[in-house]
C-alpha positions in Angstrom: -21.0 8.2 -16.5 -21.5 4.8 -17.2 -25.6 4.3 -16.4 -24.9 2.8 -12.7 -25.5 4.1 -9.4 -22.4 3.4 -7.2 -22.0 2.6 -3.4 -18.5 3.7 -2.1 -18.0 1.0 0.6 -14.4 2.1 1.8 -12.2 -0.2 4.0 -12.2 0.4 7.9 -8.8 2.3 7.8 -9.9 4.3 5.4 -13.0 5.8 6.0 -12.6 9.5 6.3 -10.7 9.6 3.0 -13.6 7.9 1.4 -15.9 10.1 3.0 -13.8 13.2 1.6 -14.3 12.1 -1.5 -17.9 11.4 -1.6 -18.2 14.8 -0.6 -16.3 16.3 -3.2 -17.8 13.9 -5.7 -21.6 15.2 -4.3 -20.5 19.3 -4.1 -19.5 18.6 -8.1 -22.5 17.7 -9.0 -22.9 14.0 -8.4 -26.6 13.1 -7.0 -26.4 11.7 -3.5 -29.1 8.8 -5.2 -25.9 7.8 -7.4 -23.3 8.2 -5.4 -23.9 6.4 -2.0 -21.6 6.1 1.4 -21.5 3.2 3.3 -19.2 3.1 6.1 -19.3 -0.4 7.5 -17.0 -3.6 9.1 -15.7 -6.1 6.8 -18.7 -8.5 8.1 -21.9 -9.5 7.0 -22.6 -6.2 6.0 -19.9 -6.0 3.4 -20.5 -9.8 2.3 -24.0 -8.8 1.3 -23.5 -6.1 -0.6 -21.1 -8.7 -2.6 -23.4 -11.3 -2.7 -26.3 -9.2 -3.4 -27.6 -10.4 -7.3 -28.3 -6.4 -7.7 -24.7 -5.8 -7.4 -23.6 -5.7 -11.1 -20.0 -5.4 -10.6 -17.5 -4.8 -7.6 -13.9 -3.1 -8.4 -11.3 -3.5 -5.2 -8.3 -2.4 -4.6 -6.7 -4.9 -1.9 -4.7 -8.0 -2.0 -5.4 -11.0 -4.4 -6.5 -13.0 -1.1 -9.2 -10.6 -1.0 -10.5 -10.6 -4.4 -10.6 -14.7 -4.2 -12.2 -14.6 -1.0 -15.1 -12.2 -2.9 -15.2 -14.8 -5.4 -15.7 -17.5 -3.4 -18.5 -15.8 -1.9 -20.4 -15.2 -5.4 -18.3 -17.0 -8.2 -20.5 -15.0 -10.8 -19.6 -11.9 -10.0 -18.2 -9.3 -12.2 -14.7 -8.2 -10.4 -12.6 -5.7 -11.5 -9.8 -6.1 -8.7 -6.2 -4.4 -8.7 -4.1 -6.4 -6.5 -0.8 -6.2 -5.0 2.3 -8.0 -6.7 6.1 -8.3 -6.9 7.6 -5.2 -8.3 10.8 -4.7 -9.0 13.0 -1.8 -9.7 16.3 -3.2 -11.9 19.6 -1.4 -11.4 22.1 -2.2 -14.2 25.6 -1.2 -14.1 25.0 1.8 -17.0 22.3 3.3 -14.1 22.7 6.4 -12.7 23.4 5.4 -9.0 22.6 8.6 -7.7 18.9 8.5 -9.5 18.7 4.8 -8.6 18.9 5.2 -5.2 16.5 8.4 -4.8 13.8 6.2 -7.1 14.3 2.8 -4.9 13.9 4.9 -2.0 10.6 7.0 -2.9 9.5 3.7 -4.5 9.9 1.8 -1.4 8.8 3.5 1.2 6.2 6.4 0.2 3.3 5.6 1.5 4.7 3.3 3.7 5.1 0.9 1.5 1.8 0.0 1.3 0.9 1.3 -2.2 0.3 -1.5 -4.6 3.0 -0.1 -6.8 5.7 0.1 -3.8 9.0 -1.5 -4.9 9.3 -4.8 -3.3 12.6 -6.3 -4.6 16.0 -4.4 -6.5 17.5 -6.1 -8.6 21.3 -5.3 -9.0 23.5 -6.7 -11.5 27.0 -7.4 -9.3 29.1 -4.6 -10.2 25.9 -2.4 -8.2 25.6 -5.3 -5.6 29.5 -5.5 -5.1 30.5 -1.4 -4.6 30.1 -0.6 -1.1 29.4 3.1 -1.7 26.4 2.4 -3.8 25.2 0.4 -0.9 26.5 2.4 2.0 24.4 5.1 0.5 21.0 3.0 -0.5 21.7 2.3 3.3 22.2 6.1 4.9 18.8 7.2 2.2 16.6 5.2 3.6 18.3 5.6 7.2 17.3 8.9 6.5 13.7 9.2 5.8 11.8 11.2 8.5 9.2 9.0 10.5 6.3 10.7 12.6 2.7 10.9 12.8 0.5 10.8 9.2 -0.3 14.9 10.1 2.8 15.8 10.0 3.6 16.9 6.1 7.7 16.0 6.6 6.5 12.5 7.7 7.6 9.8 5.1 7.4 6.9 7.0 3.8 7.2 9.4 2.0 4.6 11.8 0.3 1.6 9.7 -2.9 1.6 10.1 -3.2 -1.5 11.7 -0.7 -4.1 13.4 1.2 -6.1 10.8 0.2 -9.1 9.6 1.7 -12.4 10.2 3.4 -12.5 6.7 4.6 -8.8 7.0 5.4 -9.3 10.6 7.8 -12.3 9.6 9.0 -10.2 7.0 10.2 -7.3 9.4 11.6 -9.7 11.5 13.1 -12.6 10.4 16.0 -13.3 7.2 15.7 -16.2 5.0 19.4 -18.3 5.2 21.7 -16.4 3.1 20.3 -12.9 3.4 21.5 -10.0 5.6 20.0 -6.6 7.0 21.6 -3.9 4.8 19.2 -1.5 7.4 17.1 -3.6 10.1 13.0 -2.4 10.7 12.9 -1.2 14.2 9.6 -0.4 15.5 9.0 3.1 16.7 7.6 3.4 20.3 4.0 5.3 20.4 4.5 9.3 20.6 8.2 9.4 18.9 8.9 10.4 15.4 11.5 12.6 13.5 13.7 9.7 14.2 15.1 7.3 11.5 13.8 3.4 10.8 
């Protein structure tokens, strides 16, 4: 659409979804010679095609340590780069609860949380904070959330696709001074699901 041939370099964990959609792209009409597939590492591979001086322009989706890394490796470069950030849903006293809860919750953890758009922080003005029914059920909603394999359709919460980082790791783990579990991550043995956490 725009004049340029693109090659669709997906990340490791998501290959076959890239690959679907190459293949959807191509049986609509898209020329294979404009629409190219490369399934590859993050190594060398993937660094070249970044530092290549034909490469007109990358756009990424992945974290902002990503996008400076790419940078680094070609300061020129034309990056188009959605990152992920601090969003936050705000519940005031006026809100709906009911809705509040149900939107924090999808928000949250669809996808696992790993959308770039996933709610990261609520903020609740105290009357929210302070009633024990609001957070009793915030607590019992996400309590609730079915978790199995990524095949399974009633899954909400499925495997990551790769062991947590050190950051998220910490994160799952460990409270900052001050701060309580309202529902504690517990990791969920290999071959069980349907459960809760």
């Amino acid at each position: 659409m725009a004049g340029n041939a693109v090659i669709l370099k997906p990340a490791p964990e998501a290959v076959l979804v890239g690959w679907q959609i190459a293949q959807a792209l191509w049986a609509a009409g898209v020329p294979p010679a404009v629409l190219q597939f490369l399934p590859c590492p993050d190594n060398a591979v993937g660094q070249a095609l970044i530092t290549d001086p034909r490469t007109a322009a990358v756009i990424l989706t992945g974290s902002i340590e990503t996008a400076r890394l790419f940078q680094d490796w070609r300061p020129d470069l034309r990056l188009f780069a959605e990152t992920s950030g601090k969003n936050v849903l705000i519940v005031t006293a006026m809100a709906d609860r009911d809705q509040a809860i149900k939107d924090l919750v999808r928000s949250a953890f669809s996808h696992n949380g790993q959308k770039c758009s996933a709610a990261s922080l609520a903020i609740l003005e105290a009357e929210v904070y302070d009633d024990p029914t609001f957070r009793r059920q915030l607590q019992d909603a996400a309590a609730s959330l079915p978790v199995g394999p990524a095949w399974d359709l009633s899954s909400v919460m499925t495997p990551l696709t790769q062991p947590p980082s050190p950051r998220l790791w910490r994160a799952l783990t460990c409270l900052e001074p001050g701060e309580t579990w309202l529902l504690e991550p517990q990791p969920m043995p290999l071959g069980q699901g349907k459960g809760a956490r």
